[in-house]
Kinemage of the C-alpha trace (Angstrom):
@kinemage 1
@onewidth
@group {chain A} dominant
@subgroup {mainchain}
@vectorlist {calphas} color= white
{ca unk a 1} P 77.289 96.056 99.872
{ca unk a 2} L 80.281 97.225 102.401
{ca unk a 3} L 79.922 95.804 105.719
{ca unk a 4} L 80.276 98.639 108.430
{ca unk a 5} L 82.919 97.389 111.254
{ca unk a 6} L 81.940 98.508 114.507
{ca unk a 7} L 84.621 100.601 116.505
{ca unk a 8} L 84.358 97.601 118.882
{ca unk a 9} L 84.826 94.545 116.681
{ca unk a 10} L 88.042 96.411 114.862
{ca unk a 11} L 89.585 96.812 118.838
{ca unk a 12} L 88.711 93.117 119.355
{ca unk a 13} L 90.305 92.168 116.307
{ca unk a 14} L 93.691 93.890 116.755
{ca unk a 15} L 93.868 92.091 120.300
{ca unk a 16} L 93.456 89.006 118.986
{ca unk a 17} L 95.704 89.626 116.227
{ca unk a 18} L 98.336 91.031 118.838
{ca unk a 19} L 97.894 88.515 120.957
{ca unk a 20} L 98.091 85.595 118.846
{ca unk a 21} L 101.088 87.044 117.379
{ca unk a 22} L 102.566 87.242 120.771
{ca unk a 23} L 101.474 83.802 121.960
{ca unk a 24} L 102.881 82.186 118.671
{ca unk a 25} L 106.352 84.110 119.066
{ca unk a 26} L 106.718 82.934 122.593
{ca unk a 27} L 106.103 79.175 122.024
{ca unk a 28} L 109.050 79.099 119.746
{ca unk a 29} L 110.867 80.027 122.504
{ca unk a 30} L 111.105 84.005 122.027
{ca unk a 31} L 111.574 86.957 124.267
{ca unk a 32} L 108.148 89.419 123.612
{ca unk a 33} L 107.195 92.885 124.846
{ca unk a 34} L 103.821 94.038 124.143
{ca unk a 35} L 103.875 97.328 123.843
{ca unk a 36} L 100.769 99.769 124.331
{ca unk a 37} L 99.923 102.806 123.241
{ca unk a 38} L 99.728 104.265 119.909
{ca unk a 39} L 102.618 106.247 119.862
{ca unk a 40} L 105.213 103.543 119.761
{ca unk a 41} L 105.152 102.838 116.538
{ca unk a 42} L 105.062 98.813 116.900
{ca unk a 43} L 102.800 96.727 119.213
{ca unk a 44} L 105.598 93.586 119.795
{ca unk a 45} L 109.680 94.103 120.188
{ca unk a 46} L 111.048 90.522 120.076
{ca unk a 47} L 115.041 90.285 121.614
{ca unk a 48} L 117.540 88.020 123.053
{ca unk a 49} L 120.369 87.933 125.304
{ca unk a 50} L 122.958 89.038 122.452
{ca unk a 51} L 120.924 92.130 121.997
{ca unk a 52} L 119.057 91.197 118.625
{ca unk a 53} L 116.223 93.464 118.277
{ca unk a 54} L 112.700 93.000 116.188
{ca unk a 55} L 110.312 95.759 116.296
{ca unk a 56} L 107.013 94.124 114.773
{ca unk a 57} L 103.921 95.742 113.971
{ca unk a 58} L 100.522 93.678 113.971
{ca unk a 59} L 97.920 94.449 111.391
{ca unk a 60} L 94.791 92.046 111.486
{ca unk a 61} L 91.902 91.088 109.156
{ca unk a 62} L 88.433 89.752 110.333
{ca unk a 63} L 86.573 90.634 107.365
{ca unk a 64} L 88.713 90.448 104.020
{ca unk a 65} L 90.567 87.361 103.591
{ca unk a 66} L 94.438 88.100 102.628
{ca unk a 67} L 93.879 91.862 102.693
{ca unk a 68} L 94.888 94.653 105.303
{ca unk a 69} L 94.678 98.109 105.642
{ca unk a 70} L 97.688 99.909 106.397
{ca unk a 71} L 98.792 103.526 107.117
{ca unk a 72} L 100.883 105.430 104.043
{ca unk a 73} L 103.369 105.118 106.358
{ca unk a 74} L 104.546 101.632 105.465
{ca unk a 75} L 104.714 102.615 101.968
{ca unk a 76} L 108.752 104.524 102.939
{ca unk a 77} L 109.687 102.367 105.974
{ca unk a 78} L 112.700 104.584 105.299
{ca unk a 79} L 111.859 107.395 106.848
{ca unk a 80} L 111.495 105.854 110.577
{ca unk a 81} L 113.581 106.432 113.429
{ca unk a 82} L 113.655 102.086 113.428
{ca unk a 83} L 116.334 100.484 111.470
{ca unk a 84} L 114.143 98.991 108.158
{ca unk a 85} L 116.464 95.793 109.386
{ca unk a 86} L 114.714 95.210 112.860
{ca unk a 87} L 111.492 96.620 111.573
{ca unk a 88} L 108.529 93.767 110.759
{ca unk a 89} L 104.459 93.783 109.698
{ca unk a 90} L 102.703 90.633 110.911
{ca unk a 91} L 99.426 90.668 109.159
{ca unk a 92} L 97.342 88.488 110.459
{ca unk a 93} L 94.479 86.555 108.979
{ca unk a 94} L 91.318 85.630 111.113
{ca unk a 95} L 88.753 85.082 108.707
{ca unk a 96} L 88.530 81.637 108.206
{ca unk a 97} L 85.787 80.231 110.874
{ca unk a 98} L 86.995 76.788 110.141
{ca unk a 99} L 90.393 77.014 110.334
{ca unk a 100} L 93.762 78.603 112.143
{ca unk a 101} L 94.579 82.063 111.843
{ca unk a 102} L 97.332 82.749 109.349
{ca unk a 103} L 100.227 84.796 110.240
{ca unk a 104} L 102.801 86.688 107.619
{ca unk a 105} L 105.435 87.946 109.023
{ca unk a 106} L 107.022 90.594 106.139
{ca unk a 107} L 110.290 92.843 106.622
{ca unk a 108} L 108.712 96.254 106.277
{ca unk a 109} L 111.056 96.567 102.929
{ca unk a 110} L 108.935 94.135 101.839
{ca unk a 111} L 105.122 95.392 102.208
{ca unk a 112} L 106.861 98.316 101.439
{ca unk a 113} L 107.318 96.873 97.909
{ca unk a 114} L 104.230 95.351 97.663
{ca unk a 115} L 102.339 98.584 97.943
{ca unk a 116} L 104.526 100.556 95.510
{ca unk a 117} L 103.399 97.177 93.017
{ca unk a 118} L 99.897 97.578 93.973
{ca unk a 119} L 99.729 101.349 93.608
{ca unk a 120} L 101.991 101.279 90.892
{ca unk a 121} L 100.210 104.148 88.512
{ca unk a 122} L 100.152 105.995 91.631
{ca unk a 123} L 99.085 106.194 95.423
{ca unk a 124} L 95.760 107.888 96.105
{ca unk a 125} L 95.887 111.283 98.496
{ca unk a 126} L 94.522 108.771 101.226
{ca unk a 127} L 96.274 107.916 104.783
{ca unk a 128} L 95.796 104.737 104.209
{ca unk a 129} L 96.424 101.790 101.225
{ca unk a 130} L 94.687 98.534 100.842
{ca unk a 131} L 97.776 95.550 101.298
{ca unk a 132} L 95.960 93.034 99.332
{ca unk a 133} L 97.744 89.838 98.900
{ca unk a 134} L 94.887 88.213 96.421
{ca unk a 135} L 94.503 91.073 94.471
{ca unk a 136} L 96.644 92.039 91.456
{ca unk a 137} L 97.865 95.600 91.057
{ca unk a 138} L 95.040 98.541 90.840
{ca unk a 139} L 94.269 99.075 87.277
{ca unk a 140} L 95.962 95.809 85.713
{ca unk a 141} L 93.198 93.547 87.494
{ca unk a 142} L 92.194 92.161 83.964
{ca unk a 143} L 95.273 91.655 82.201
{ca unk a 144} L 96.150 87.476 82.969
{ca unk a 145} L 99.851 87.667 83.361
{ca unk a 146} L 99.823 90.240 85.513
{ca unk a 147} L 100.673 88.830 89.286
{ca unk a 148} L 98.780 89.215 92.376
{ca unk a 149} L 100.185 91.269 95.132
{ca unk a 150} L 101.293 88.239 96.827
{ca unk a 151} L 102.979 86.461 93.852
{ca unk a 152} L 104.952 89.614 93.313
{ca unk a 153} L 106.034 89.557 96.783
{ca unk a 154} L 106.040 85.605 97.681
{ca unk a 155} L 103.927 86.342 100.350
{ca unk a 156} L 104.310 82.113 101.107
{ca unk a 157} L 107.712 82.289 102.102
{ca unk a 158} L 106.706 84.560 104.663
{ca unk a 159} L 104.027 82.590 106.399
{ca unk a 160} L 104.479 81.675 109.962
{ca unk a 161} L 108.208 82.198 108.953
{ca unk a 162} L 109.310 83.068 112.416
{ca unk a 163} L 113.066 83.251 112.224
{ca unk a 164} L 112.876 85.985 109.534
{ca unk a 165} L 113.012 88.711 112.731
{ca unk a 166} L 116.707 87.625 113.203
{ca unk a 167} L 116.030 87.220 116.941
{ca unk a 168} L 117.845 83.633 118.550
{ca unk a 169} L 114.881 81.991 120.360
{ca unk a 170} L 116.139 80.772 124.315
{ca unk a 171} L 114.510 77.545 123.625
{ca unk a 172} L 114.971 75.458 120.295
C-alpha cells in the first residue's frame, strides 16, 4: 500500500529538516543563511570571515527511512552555476519516533555518484530519482555481493560530518 503525503505534512517536513540542519550547523559554531524561495537553488549557505563558502541543499525524509527523493538535477551537479566544491545535499532522516534525526551531509559529487550506481542500467524519463541509501542498485537487488547505495558511497563517513563543507566555524 503507498501512503499518500499530504501537501502539508511534506512542507512541515522540509522545515524541520531545514531547520534542524540550520540549528545543528550553528551550534558548532557556524555562520548560516537560510535562504527562501525556490529559485535559489540551496536552502542554507554556510561562510566565514576568510570568505569560505558552502551552498547546502536540505532534502528530508518522514516516511522512508534512509531514502530521499531528489530532482534529476543532482544526478550532473556539473552543470550548475555553483562550484560542485562549495555545493552540499544534507538529507535528513526523521523517521525514527524514538530517536534523533540523522543528518548526511554529501558533496553533491557524491549523491551525484550514488545515483549514477543506483540507476546504473539507466535513469528513468522521470524528474525525479529515488536516493536510497538501504537499497542496492535497481535491477541487481537479488544478487548478494552487490552493495547497497550507501556501501557504495560510505554514506557513514558522511553522517553528522560537519567539517566536510570546508567552512572554519567562529567558535571551536
Amino acid at each position: 500500500m503507498r501512503i499518500k503525503v499530504t501537501n502539508e505534512k511534506k512542507n512541515l517536513t522540509r522545515l524541520a529538516g531545514e531547520f534542524l540542519v540550520a540549528s545543528r550547523l550553528t551550534q558548532r559554531g557556524y555562520m548560516v543563511s537560510l535562504q527562501w524561495g525556490a529559485t535559489i537553488g540551496y536552502d542554507i549557505l554556510a561562510f566565514d570571515k576568510r570568505g569560505n563558502v558552502a551552498f547546502i541543499e536540505v532534502k528530508s525524509t518522514a516516511s522512508h527511512p534512509k531514502k530521499w527523493v531528489l530532482q534529476k538535477k543532482y544526478a550532473h551537479p556539473e552543470k550548475s552555476q555553483i562550484s560542485i566544491t562549495q555545493r552540499f545535499v544534507c538529507c535528513v532522516d526523521l523517521t525514527s519516533k524514538t530517536s534523533e534525526p540523522c543528518i548526511y551531509i554529501f558533496p553533491a559529487a557524491v549523491v551525484a555518484d550514488g545515483l549514477k550506481y543506483c540507476y546504473a542500467k539507466g535513469f528513468s524519463k522521470s524528474n525525479s530519482y529515488a536516493f536510497p541509501l538501504n537499497k542496492k542498485p535497481r535491477g541487481v537487488s537479488d544478487q548478494k555481493h552487490i552493495k547497497s547505495v550507501g556501501e557504495y558511497i560510505n554514506a557513514d563517513s558522511y553522517k553528522e560530518n560537519y567539517k566536510i563543507i570546508n567552512v572554519t566555524p567562529i567558535i571551536d
